[in-house]
C-alpha positions as CSV (number, residue, x, y, z in Angstrom):
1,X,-16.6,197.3,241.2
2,X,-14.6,194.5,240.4
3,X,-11.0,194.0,241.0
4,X,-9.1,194.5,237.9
5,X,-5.5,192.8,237.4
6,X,-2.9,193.5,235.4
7,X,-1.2,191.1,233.7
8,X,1.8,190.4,231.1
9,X,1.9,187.6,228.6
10,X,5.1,187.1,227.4
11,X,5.7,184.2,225.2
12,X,8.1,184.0,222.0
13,X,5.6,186.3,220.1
14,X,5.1,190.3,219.8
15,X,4.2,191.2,223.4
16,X,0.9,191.5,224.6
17,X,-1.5,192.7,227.8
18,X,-4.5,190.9,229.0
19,X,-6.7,192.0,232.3
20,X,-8.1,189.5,234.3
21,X,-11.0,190.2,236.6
22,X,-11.5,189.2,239.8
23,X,-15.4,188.5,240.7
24,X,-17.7,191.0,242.9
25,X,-16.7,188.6,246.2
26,X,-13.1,189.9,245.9
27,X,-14.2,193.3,247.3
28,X,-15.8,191.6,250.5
29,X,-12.1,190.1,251.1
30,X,-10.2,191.6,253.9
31,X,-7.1,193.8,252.4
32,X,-4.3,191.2,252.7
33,X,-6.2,187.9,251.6
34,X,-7.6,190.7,248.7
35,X,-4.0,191.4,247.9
36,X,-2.4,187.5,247.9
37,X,-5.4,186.8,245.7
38,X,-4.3,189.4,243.5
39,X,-0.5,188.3,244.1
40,X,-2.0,184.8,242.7
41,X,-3.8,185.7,240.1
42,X,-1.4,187.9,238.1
43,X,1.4,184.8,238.5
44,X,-0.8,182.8,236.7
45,X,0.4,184.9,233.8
46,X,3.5,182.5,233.7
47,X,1.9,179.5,232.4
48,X,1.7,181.9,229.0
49,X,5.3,182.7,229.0
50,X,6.9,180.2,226.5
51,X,11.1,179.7,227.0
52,X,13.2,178.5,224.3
53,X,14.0,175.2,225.7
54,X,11.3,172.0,224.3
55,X,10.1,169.7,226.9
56,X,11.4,166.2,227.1
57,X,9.0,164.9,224.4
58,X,10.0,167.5,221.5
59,X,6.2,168.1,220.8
60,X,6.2,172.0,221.9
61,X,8.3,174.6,223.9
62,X,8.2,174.5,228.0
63,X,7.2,177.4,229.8
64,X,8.3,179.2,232.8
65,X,5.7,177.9,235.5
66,X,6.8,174.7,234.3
67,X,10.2,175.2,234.2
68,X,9.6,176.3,238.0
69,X,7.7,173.1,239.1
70,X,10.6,171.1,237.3
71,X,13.5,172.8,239.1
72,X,11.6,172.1,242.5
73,X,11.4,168.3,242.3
74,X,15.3,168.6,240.9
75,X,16.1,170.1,244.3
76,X,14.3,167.7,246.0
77,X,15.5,165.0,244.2
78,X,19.1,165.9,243.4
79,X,19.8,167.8,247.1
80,X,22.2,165.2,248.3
81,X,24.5,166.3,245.3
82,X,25.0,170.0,246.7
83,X,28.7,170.7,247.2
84,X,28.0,172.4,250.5
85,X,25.1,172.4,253.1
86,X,22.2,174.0,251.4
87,X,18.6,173.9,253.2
88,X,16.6,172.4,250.5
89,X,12.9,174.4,251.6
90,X,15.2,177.6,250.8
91,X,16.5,176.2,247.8
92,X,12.8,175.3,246.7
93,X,11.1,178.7,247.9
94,X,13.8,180.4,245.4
95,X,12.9,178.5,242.6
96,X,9.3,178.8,243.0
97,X,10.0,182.7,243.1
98,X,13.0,182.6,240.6
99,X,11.4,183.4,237.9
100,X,7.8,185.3,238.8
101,X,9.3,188.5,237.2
102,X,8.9,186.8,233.5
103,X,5.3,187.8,233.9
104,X,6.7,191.6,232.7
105,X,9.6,190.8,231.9
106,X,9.3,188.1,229.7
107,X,12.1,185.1,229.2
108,X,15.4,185.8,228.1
109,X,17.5,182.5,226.2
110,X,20.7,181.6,227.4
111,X,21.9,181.5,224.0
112,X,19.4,184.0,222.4
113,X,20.6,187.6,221.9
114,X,20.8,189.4,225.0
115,X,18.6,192.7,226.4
116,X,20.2,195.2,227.6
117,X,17.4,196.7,229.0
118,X,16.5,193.0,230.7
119,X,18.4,193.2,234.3
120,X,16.2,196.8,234.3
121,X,13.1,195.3,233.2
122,X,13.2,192.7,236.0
123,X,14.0,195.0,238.8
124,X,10.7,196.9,237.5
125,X,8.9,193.5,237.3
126,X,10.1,192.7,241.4
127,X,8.8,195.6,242.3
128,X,5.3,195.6,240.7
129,X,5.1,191.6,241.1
130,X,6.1,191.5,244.5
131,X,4.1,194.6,245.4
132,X,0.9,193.1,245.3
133,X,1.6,191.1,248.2
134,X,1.4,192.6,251.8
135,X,4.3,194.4,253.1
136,X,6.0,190.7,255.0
137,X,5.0,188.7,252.0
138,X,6.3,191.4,249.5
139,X,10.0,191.9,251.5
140,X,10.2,187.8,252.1
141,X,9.7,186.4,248.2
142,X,11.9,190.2,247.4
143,X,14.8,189.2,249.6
144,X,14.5,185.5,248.3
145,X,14.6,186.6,244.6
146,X,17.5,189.1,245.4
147,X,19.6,186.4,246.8
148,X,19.4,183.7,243.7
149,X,19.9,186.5,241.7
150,X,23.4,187.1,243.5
151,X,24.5,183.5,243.6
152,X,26.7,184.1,246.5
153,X,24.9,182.3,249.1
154,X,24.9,178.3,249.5
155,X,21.5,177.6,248.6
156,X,21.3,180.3,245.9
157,X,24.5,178.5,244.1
158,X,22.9,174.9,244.5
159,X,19.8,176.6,242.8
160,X,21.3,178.7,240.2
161,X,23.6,175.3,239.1
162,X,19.6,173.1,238.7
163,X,18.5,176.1,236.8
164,X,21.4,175.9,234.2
165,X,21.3,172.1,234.3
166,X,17.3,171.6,233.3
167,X,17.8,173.1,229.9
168,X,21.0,170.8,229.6
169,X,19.3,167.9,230.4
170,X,16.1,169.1,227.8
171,X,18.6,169.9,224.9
172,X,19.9,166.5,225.5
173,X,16.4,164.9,225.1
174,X,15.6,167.0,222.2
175,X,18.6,166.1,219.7
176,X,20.1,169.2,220.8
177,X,17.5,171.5,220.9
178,X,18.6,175.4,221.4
179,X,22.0,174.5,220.9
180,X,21.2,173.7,217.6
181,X,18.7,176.7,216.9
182,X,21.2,179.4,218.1
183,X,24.0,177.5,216.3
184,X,26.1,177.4,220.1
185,X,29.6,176.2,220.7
186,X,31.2,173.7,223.1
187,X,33.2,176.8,224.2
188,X,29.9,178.7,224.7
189,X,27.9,176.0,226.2
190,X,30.5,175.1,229.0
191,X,30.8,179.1,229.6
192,X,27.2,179.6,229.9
193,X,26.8,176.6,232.7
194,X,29.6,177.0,234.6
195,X,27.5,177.9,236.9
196,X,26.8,174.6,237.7
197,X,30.1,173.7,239.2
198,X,29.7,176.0,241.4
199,X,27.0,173.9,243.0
200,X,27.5,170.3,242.0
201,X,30.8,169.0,241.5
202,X,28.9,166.0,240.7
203,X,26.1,167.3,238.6
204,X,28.7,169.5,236.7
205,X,30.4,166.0,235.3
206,X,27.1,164.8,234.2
207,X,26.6,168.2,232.1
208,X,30.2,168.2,230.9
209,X,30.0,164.2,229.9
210,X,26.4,165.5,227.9
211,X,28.4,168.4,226.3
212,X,30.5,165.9,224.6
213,X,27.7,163.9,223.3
214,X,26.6,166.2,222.2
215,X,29.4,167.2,220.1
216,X,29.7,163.8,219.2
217,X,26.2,164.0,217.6
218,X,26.9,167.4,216.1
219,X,24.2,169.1,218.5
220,X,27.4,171.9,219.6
221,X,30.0,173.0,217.4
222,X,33.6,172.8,218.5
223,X,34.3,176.4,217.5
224,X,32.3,179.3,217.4
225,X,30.4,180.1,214.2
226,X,32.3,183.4,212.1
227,X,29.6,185.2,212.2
228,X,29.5,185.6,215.9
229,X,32.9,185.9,216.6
């Protein structure tokens, strides 16, 4: 019998569940190369979770594998900008892993209306995701996702301030892009990032000299709309 795998999809649209088969020759694997091939399999789920942000060109909305391939080559490239001594292989492994739990979970905007029920929902999706893998595998990428989502460590801060900046840097590129959808503030922008100060002095004046652009251009409002006061 083959190997069935569940699987979320999770774009901007009503949520929806696909299976994905493995062939007969999965059952002839050895348990733990039969359960990183299932590991593998169901990630590829995250190529069909769309985020709100556009990619550079404006032509459609990026989603979260590529987000994740993006936020590696900024750590590569942007490393020497780290406030503090971060080992740049961690720094990559947690963005790689960062967001793997959008598979159930599905993508939450910055600037989009908030789930309660998400922080909940992406424990659940750890534990399912990360499950699949053999019991090593399964703790390593668990204890790697656990510390970006705390932020307290060096490399988790120098990863958690790239991961705020990419969408920066694509609403730049895209005349404001989900600034302008979700009608967001200077205030609210500069509140939302500040995350990246907290990595990159330097990386944090880039943002802050793009926020003003951006006001400039009327991407950002200067005060928060009324109706979200």
């Amino acid at each position: 019998m083959a190997l069935s795998v569940i699987v979320w999809v999770n774009p901007l649209t009503p949520l929806a569940m696909t299976a994905t088969n493995l062939p007969a020759w999965s059952e002839k694997l050895a348990p733990r190369l039969k359960s990183q091939i299932e590991f593998l399999v169901a990630i590829d789920a995250l190529k069909s979770v769309y985020r709100a942000s556009h990619i550079a060109s404006n032509e459609r909305r990026e989603n979260s594998a590529e987000h994740s391939w993006h936020l590696t080559m900024f750590a590569r490239i942007l490393a020497e900008h780290a406030n503090e001594a971060v080992d740049i292989e961690r720094v990559i492994f947690m963005l790689m892993v960062h967001d793997i739990v959008e598979v159930d979970a599905g993508d939450t905007p910055l600037h989009g209306q908030q789930n309660p029920e998400q922080e909940a929902n992406e424990q659940a999706a750890a534990t399912r995701l990360f499950g699949l893998l053999p019991d090593d595998q399964s703790l390593l990428l668990r204890q790697c996702w656990d510390e970006f989502e705390a932020a307290q460590s060096a490399d988790a801060r120098f990863a958690k301030a790239l991961d705020r900046l990419q969408p920066v840097l694509l609403n730049a590129l895209t005349e404001g892009g989900t600034w302008k959808d979700y009608e967001v503030s200077l205030d609210q922008v500069t509140s939302r990032t500040a995350q990246i100060g907290k990595g990159s002095d330097t990386l944090w004046d880039m943002a802050n000299a793009i926020f003003n652009e951006a006001v400039d251009h009327g991407w950002l409002k200067t005060a928060r709309p009324a109706d979200l006061s």
